[in-house]
N, C-alpha and C positions, 0 to 999 in steps of 0.2 A: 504493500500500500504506500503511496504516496500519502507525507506528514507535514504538518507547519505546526509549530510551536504558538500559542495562543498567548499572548500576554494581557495583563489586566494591571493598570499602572507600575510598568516594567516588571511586574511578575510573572511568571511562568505558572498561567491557571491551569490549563489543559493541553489536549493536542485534538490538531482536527486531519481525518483521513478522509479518502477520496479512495476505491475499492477499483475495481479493474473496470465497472460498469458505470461507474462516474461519480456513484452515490456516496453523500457524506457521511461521518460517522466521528459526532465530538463525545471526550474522554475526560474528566476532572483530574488532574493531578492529587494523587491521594495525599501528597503535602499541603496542596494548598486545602482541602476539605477539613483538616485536621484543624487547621490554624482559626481562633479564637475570631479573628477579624476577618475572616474569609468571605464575600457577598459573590453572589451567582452572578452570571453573565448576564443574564435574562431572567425576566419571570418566568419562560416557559422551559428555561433550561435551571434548573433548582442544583440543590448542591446533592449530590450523588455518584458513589463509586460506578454505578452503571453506564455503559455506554448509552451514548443517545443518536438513535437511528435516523438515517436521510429526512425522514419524517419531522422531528424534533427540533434538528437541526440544521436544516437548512432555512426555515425564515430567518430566523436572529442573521446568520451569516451573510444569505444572499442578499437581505438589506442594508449591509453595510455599504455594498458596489452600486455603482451607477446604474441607469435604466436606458432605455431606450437607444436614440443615436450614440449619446455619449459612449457608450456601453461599445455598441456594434464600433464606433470607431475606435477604440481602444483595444479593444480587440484583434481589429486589424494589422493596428500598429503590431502591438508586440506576436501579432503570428500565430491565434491561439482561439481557438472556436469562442465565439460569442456566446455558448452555454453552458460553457464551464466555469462553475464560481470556483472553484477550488484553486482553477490556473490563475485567474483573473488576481485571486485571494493573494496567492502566492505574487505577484509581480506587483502590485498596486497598494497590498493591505498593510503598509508602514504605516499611515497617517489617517486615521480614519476618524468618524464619528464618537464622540465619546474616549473612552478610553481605554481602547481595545488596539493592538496590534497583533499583526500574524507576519510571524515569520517563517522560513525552509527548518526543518530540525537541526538541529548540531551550531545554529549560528549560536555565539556567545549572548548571555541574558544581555537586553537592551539597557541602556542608563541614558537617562533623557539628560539629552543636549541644549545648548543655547549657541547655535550654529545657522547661520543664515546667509544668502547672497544677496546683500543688496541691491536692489536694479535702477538704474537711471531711467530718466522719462523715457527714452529713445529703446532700451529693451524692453520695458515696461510695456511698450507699445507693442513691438515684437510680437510679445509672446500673450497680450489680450488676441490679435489679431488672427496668431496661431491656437488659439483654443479651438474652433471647431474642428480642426484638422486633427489636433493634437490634443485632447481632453482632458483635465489635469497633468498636463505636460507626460504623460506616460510614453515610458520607455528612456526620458533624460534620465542622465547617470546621475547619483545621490539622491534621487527624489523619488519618494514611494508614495503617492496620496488617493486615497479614497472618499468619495463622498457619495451620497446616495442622492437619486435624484435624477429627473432626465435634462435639467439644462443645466448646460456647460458653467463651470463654476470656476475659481483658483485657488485654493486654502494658503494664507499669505499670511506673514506677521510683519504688522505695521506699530511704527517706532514714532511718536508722531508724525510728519509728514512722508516717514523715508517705508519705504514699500520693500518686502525681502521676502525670497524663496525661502523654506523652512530645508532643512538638510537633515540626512538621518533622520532620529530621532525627536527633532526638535519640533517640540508643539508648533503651530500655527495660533494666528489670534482674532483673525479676519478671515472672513471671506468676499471675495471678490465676483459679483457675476454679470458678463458684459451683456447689454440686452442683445437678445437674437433677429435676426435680418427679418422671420417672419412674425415678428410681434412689434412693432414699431410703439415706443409709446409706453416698454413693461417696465423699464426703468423708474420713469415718472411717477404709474400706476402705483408700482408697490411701495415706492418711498409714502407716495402720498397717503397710501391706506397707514402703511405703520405708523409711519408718522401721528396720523391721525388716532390710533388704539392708542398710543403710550398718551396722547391729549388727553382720553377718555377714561383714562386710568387700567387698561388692559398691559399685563407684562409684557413689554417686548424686550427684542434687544436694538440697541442703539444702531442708529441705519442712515446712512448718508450718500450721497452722490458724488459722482466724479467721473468728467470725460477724459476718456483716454484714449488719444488718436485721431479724437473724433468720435468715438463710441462711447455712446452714453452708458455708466457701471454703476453697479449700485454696491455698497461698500456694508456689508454687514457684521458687528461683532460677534462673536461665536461665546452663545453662552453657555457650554461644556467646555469650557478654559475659566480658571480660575487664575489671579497673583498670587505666586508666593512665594516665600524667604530667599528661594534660589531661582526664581521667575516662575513666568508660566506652568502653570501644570494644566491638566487634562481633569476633566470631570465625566464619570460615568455617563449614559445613556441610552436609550433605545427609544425609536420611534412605536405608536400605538397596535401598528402591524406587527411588530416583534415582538411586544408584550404579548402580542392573543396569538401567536402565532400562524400569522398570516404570510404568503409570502409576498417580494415585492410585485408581481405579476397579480395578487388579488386586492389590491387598496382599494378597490369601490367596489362600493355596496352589491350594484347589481353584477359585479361579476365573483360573488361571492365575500368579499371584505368585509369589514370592520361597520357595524349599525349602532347608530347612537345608543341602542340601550345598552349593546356588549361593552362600550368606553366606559359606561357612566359603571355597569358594573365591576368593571374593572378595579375604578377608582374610589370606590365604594370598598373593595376588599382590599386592593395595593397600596394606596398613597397610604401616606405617613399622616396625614391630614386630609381626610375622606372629605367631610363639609366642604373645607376653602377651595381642593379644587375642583369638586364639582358644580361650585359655582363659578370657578373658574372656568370651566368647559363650558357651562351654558352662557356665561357669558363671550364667547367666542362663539358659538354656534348664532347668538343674535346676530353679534357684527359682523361675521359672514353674508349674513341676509341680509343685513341693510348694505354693507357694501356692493350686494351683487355679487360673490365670490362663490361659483357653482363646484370648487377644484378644493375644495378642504376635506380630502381623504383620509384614511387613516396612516398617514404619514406624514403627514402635516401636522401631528401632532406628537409629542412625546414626552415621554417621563425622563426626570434627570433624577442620577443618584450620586450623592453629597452626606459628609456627613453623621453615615446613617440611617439617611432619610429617605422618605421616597415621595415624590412631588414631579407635580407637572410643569413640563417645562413651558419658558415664555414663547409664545406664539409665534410662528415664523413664516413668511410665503403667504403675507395677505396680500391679496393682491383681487381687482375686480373683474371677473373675467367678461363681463357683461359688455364692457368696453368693445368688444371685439365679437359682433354680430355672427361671427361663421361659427365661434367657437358655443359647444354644446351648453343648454340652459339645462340640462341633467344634474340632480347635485348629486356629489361624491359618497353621500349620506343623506338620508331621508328622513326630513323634519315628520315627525311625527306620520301622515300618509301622502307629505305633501314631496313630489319627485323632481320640480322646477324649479328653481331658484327666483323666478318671474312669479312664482305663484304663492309663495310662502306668506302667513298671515298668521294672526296670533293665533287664530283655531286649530290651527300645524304645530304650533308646540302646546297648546293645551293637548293637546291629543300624547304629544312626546311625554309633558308631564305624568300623564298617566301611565302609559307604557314605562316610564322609569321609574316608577315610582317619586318622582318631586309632587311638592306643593304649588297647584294651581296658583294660587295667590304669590309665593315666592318669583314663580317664573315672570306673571306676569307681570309684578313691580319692577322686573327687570329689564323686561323691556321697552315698560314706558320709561323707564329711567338712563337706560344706553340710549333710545332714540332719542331721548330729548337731550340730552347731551352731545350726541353727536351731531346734531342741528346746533345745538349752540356754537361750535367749533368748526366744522366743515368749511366755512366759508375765510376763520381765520389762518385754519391749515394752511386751505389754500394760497392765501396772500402772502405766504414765509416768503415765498419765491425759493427755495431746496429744491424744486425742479428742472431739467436743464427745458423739461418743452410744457411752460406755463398753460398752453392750451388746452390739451389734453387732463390736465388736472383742473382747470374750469370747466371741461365739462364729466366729471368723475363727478365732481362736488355737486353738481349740479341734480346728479340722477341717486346720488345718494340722499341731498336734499329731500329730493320727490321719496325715496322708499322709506325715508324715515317717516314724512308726514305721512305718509298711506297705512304703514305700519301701527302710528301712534293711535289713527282714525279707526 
């Protein structure tokens, strides 16, 4: 069997196999099980001398890799079928989400670096330009990174102004994702949403703009990086599909994924604090709706582990997809029995209330209370000027105006 050594903040957790027929098969280190401070990978991978079969272990894993183009291009590059997580794992999985690395067996235990190339505007531009060819720059020598997701991203540690490739080992602090040629306008879009939740009091992480080359980027902080004594460190995590065992091929609902009531269950027996984030989910399931945001899968959301503890993490990838008429008004998740994102009304999550078990009353103070709030603001979001194409965020504002009044009425 082909092996990679799993690490879990430069430890040595487990090992994950690949069988002659392609199928995974991850293994706990009977040291690490032992040890007092030990936390699982995953929820769905628990702590256990037992092997855990393709079945078990392949969502957590194959959600760490990319999706789609990115994916098939990277593939390309290094030579190595597009359905292979294990190859992909192997070549790509130094820098991933959270704080999980995978390396070949026999490499020496990892010790996180503070190691970086910094890049001048002039490369800087280079290698934005070079992403869709080159997808997390895979196959460059010293650079392992992974992210999940199908648009093209950078994982980059930024020093105040000065922008630098992470090497080895060394966390990333930022990520970078340049808007893609066939969405004109996503950049704008999703600053302006987030922007707009952290107004509202929704967690996000800090998000800002910047052209490069001419390409409009949007600059995001990565909240599974923590400061600390000797810099950056890593912070556990896994997206909503990993926790339920999903893999990333099922993130919407109708092709079998992740349904508002399995989250809210989730969250209900995993967090550390069941209450806070379940209101914290439903409050993100509102301002979904009112932004028009039909793409809030269950990967768009996730639990971060710190501490401890276990908690949902800040919100990431709002974005409105309504902006862009071709694209599907199908949501990713179904508000109560409502399947549109055009059509959702408060009778759509009274319905949700019940089926989750909340309180009617609870839900619905909250969403006269997000829409009215986000009408108070929407129009001053818009005016920061943090967008490079102000038009398009006047009219975001615009139709979010109108879905909050419809909403409120």
């Amino acid at each position: 069997m082909n092996t990679l050594t799993v690490y879990l903040h430069s430890e040595p957790v487990g090992s994950l196999e690949q069988d002659a027929g392609g199928l995974l098969r991850f293994t706990y280190e009977p040291d690490w099980i032992e040890r007092d401070d030990a936390t699982p990978l995953s929820r769905m991978l628990p702590l256990s001398p037992d092997p855990y079969e393709n079945k078990h272990a392949r969502p957590f894993f194959a959600g760490i890799l990319p999706e789609a183009e990115p994916r098939a291009a990277i593939a390309r590059l290094l030579g190595i079928s597009e359905s292979n997580d294990f190859a992909l794992l192997e070549r790509i999985g130094g820098e991933c989400a959270g704080a999980v690395s995978l390396l070949p067996e026999g490499r020496p235990p990892l010790q996180t670096e503070s190691r970086a190339r910094g890049l001048d505007e002039q490369e800087l531009v280079a290698i934005i330009h070079e992403l869709p060819r080159r997808p997390l720059l895979a196959g460059e020598e010293g650079v392992r990174l992974s992210l999940a997701g199908a648009q093209n991203k950078l994982p980059v540690v930024v020093d105040d102004d000065v922008i630098a490739l992470p090497l080895g080992n060394t966390p990333s602090t930022h990520i970078i994702k340049p808007e893609p040629e066939r969405f004109p306008g996503l950049v704008a879009n999703e600053a302006f949403c987030m922007n707009l939740a952290r107004r509202v009091g929704l967690n996000v992480p800090e998000t800002r703009t910047r052209t490069i080359g001419g390409k409009p980027c949007i600059v995001v902080t990565r909240y599974d990086r923590e400061a600390g004594p000797a810099g950056t460190v890593r912070v556990h995590q896994e997206d909503l599909c990993q926790a339920l065992g999903r893999p990333p091929e099922r993130k919407y609902q109708q092709e079998g994924g992740p349904t508002v009531r399995e989250c809210v269950a989730l969250l209900r027996e995993w967090s550390s604090t069941p209450v806070l984030d379940i209101l914290a989910f439903v409050d993100a399931l509102i301002f979904n709706a009112l932004i028009g945001n039909a793409d809030a899968h269950g990967k768009n959301y996730a639990m971060i582990y710190a501490s401890g503890r276990r908690r949902l993490a800040p919100l990431y990838d709002l974005v409105s997809t309504i902006a862009w008429p071709e694209l599907s008004t199908r949501l990713a998740m179904n508000i109560g029995h409502g399947k549109s994102v055009n059509d959702i009304n408060p009778a759509h999550f009274k319905r949700l209330a019940e089926e989750c078990d909340l309180g009617w009353p609870m839900v619905r103070e909250r969403i006269g209370g997000l829409a009215g709030r986000t009408m108070d603001v929407v129009k001053a979001v818009e005016s920061t000027g943090n967008a490079p194409t102000p038009d398009i965020t006047a009219r975001i504002a615009d139709v979010i105006q109108n879905r909050c009044e419809r909403m409120r009425q």
